[in-house]
N, C-alpha and C positions, 0 to 999 in steps of 0.2 A: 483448767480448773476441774479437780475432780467433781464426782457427782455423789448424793446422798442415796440417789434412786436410778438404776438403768433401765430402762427395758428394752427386751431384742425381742423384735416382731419383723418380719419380712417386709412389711411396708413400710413406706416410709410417712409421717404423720401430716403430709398436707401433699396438695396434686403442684407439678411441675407445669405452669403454663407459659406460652408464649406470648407478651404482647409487645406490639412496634419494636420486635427484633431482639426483644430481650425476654430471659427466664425468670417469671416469676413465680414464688410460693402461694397458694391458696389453699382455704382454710379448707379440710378434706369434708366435704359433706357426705360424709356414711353413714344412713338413715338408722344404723343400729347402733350408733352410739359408742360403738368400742372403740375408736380411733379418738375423741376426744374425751371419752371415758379415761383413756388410758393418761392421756397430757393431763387431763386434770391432777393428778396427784403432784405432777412437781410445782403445782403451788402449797403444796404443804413442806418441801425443801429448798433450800439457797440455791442449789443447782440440781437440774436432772439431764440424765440423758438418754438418747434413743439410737439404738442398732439398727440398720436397716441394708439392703442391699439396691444397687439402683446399674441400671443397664448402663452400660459404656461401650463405645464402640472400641478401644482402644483400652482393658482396665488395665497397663504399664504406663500408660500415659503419664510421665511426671506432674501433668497441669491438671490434672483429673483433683476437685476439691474433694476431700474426701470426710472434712471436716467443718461444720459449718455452726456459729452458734444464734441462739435464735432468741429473742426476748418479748413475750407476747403477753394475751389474756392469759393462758396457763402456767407464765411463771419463767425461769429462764432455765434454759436447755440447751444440751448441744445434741445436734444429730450428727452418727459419725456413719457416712455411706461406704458399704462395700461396694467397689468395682470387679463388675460380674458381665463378662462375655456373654454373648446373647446362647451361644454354645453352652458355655456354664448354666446359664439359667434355665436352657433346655432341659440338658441333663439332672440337673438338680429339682428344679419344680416340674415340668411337664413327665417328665421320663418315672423319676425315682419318688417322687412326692404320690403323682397321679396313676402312673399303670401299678404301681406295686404297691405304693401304702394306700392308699386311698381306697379298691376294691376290697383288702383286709380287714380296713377299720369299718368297713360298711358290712361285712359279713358277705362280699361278692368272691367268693371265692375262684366262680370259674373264669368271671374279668382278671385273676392276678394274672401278671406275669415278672419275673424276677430278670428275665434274659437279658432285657438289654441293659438292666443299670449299670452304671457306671458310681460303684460302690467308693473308688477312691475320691470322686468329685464330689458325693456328699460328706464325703469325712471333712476332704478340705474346706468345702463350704461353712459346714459347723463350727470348721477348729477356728477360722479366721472372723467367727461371730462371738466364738468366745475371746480371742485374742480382742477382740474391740472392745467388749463389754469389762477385760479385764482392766481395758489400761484407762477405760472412764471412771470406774469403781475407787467411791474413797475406802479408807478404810472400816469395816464392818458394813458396807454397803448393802441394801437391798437389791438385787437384780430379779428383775419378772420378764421370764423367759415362754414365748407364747407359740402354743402347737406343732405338729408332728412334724414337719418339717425341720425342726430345730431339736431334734431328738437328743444327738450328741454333746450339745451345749453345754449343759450340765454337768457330763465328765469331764470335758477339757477343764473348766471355768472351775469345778474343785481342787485340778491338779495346779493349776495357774495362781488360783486366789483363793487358798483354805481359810481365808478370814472373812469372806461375803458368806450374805443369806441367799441360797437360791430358791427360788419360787417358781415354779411351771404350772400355763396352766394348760390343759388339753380341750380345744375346742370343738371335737368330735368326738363320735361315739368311740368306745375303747372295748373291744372282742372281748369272749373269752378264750382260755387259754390254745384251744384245740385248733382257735381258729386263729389266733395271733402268733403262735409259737411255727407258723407255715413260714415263716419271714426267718432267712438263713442268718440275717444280722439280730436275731431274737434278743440273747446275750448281750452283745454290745448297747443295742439300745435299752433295756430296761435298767444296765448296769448304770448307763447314766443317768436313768431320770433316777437311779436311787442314788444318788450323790446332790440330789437337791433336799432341801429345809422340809420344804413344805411340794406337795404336789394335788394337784386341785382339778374337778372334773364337776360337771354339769348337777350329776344325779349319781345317787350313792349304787347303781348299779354298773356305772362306767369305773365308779371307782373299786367294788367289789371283784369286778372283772381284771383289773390293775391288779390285783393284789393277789388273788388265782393266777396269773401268769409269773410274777413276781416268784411267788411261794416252789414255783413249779420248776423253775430255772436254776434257785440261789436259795441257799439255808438264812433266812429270812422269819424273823419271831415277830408275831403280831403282841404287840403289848397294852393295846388299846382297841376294845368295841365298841362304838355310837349304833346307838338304838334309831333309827329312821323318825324324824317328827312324825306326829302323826298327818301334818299337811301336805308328806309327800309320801304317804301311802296312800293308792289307790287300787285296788283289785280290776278295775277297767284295764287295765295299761298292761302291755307283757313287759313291759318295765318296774314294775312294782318290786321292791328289797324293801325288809325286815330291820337288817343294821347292818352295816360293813367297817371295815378293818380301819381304826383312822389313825393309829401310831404302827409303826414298825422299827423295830433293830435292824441294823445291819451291821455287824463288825463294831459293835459300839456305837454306831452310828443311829441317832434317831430321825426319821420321817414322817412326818405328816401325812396325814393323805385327806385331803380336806374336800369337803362338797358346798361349791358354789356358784349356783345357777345364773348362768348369765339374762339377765332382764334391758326391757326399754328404755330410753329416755322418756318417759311418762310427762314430763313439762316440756317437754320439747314437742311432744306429739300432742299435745293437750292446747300445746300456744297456739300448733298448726288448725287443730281441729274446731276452734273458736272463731278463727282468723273471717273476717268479712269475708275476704273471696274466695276459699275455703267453701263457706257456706254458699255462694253464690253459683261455684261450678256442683257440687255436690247437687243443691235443686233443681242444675239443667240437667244433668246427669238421667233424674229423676223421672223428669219432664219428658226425656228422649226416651223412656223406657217405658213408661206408660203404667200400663194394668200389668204389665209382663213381670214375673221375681229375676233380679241377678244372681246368680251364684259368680263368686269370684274364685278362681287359682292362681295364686303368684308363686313363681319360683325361678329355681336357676334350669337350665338345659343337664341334666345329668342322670345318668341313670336309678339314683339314689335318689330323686325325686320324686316318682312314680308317675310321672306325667303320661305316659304311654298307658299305665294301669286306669289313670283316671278320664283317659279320652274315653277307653274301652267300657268304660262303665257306664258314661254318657250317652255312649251310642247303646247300649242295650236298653238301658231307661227310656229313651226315646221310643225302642223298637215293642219292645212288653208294654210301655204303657202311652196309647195313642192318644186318649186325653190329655196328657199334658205336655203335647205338642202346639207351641204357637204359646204359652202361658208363662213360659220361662227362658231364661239364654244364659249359655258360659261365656264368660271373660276369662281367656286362658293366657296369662301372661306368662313365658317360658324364656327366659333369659339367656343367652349364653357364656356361659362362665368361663370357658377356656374356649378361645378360638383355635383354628389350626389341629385340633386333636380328631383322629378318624372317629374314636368312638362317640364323642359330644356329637359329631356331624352326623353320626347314624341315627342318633337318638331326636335331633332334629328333623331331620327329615323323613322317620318313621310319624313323628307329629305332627308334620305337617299335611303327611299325607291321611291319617285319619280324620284330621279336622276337615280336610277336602272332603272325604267319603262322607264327612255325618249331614256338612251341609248339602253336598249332591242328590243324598237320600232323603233327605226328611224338611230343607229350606225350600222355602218360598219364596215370590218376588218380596213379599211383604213382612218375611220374617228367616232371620238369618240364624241357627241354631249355637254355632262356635261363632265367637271372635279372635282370632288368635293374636297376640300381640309378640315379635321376638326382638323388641328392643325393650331397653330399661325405660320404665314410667320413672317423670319425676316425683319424688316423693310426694309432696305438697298435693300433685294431683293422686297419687295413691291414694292420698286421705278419704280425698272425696269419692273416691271407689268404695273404700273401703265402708265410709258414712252410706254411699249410698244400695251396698249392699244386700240383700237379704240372708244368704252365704258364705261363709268365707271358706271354700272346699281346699284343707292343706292336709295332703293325704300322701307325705314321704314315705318310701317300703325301708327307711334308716335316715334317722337326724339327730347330729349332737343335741341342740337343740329346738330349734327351728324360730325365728326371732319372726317372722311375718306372722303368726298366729298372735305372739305375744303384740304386737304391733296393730293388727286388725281390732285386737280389745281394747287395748288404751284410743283407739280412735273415735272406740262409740260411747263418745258422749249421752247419747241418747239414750244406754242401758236398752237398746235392741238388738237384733242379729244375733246370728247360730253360728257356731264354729262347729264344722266338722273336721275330726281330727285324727289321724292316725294314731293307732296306739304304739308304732314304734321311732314315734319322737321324742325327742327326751323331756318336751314341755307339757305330755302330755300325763305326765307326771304331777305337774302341777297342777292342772286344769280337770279337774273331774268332772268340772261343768260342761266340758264339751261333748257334744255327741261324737264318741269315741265308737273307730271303725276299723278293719281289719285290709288293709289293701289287698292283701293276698287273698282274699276270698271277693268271687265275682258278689254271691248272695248278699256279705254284710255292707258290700260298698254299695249295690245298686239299695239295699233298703234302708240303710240311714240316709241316702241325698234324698231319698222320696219323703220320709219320716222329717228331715230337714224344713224341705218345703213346704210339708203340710203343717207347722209346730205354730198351737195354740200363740196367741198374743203373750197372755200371762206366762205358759212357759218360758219363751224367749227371753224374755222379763228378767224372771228370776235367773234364769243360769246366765245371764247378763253380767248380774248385777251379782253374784257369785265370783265370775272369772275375772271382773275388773276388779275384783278385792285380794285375787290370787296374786295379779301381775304387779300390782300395788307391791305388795312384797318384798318382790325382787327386782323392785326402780335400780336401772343399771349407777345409780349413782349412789345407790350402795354395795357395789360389789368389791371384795377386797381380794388380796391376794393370799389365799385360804385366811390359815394361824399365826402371817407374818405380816406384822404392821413396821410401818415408819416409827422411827422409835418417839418421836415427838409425839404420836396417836397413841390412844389406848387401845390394847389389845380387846378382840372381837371376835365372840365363839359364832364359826359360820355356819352351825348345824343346828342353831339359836330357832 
């Protein structure tokens, strides 16, 4: 049965479990909402479907399902799984995703290296996600084709099927040209994301930088300028843009370039954050902490985090200022996002051994400085962290977006807590209520956590009660796919 709606995402839209011997589907709990953000829309058509790729030990196997249809709360779908060697998956995500694009799009230029990709394996990986998405596509179909990994998609999937809308959206930050055009496949990939409808980005500076690389490769006519709302100019932020490029030509061809910031599930965090035992762990949380303030850090292990910058910063505060030893503690939760990779491992274990040093130095029997956490919190108890926070210290040196700050907001119900926020996030764009901080400077990091900790009631208050009307906004459950709707919806200006 063809589909009205595709979308190709590298995951697949629920976890593969095992129980009494057999595989079963469960419902994907990803605290940020995009994975059943994303299912939601095919209850607005008769059929949708989802691209994904899924590990095989064997992917010639004839018995390999490679097609499955699914009938649930979001509506009926089929998920069609690519059969992908653990060698392919290497190469394609770990290798070509991580050492090469990944340092680029963060602006780490001295992390790239191009040597060992295996340039053919991503072709073929793309070409066989568009051959999927082509052959579930009805006619005039919507396909939403989702980040850098899937670069390619886009051009095969116009040469294949010149009758779909394609829609991309990119879930990281986007260079500019100086530093993007270092990628010897430059050419090829921007060729294809200009062969999609519409193409969509965070913050109208990722897309301005899209369109600087664009211009710079390809005779390419901007035909259309969007002036920036005024809610997403902020002068705090080195992300701040004026208006960028939101129509382009190409060969006749018109492009969208749409800006549309990915936000929380606000009810779903709002149900958690109500919830009896919710409130229950959050007051022992409390209890356990005494007169002392939390500052909280969550994030993933990568160097794009700045986790290493924000230990160093900890330990100076500590050292400059002796009074307020014993009066406060970090929860540094540091994730590991890619196991098996040397670099993640270095960046682990550089952390771990500073948080040895601060508490060596400066802990007591009766008071511990770091808590380091390097497994996933369940979210539900997140909350209560986050509730019981005074803190929430999210200080990435590069973030598409960064969804835990958006997340730490909608959780305080109370309209208290302080976010301290990098200014090279891309939410920090939205958020000018944050006390916005500079990672790369030792001075502004170590004086806004102190400025943090010391902030009046009433301030708190207000830039509270500010940033939970920011993130309100952009409830992931208005997010679309930029200027291209399902045709049964009315269209919907995203720069609104």
């Amino acid at each position: 049965m063809s589909s009205e709606m595709v979308i190709v995402y590298h995951r697949q839209p629920y976890e593969e479990v095992e129980e009494n011997g057999q595989i079963v589907l469960r419902e994907n709990k990803s605290p940020n909402g995009i994975v059943p953000t994303l299912k939601s829309f095919f209850g607005e058509v008769d059929h949708g479907a989802w691209i994904a790729w899924k590990l095989a030990e064997d992917p010639d196997n004839p018995d390999f399902e490679q097609r499955i249809e699914i009938d649930d709360d979001y509506g009926r779908y089929a998920v069609s799984r690519l059969a992908l060697s653990e060698e392919q998956v290497r190469e394609f995500y770990h290798v070509t995703s991580k050492e090469a694009f990944w340092p680029i799009l963060h602006g780490f230029k001295e992390r790239y290296n191009y040597d060992p990709v295996d340039w053919a394996n991503f072709q073929d990986v793309n070409r066989r996600f568009a051959e999927a998405a082509a052959e579930e596509a009805a006619e005039g179909a919507l396909v939403w084709v989702h980040d850098y990994n899937l670069w390619l998609v886009p051009g095969y999937l116009r040469a294949m099927r010149p009758d779909v809308r394609i829609a991309f959206f990119h879930h990281t930050p986007f260079p500019s040209a100086d530093i993007f055009n270092m990628l010897p496949w430059r050419k090829e990939i921007v060729n294809s994301l200009l062969a999609c409808d519409d193409i969509g980005f965070h913050i109208p500076r990722y897309a301005s930088n899209f369109v600087s690389v664009a211009t710079s490769l390809f005779d390419v006519d901007v035909t259309t300028r969007t002036q920036v709302p005024d809610k997403w100019i902020f002068e705090g932020t080195a992300l701040a843009e004026r208006a960028w490029a939101s129509k382009l030509n190409v060969d006749g061809h018109e492009v969208a370039v749409s800006v549309t910031p990915v936000g929380v599930d606000i009810g779903y965090i709002d149900e958690i954050a109500h919830a009896p035992e919710t409130v229950s762990q959050t007051a022992k949380i409390k209890v356990e902490i005494g007169d002392e303030k939390l500052i909280l850090s969550v994030g993933r292990t990568d160097y794009t985090k700045g986790g290493i910058e924000q230990l160093a910063s900890f330990e100076r505060v500590l050292e400059y200022n002796p009074d307020l030893r014993g009066k406060f503690r970090l929860m540094h939760v540091s994730v590991a996002a890619n196991r098996n990779m040397q670099a993640y491992e270095e960046i682990q274990s550089e952390i771990e051994q500073i948080a040895g040093r601060i508490n060596g130095r400066f802990g007591t029997l009766e008071w511990q400085p770091v808590t380091l956490i390097s497994r996933a919190v369940p979210f539900t108890q997140l909350i209560s962290y986050y509730q019981a926070a005074d803190v929430a210290w999210i200080t990435p040196l590069a973030d598409g977006m960064n969804l835990v700050a958006k997340e730490f907001i909608a959780s305080r119900i109370d309209n208290s807590g302080v976010l301290v926020l990098s200014e090279f996030a891309g939410a920090a764009v939205e958020l000018a209520d944050a006390v916005i901080t500079n990672p790369f400077s030792n001075r502004a990091m170590d004086l806004t956590i102190v400025s943090a900790l010391k902030m009046p009631e009433q301030e708190r208050r207000m830039r509270m009660e500010n940033l939970r009307a920011a993130v309100q906004k952009t409830d992931v459950r208005k997010w679309t796919p930029g200027t291209l709707e399902l045709k049964s919806k009315p269209a919907i200006v995203s720069a609104a």
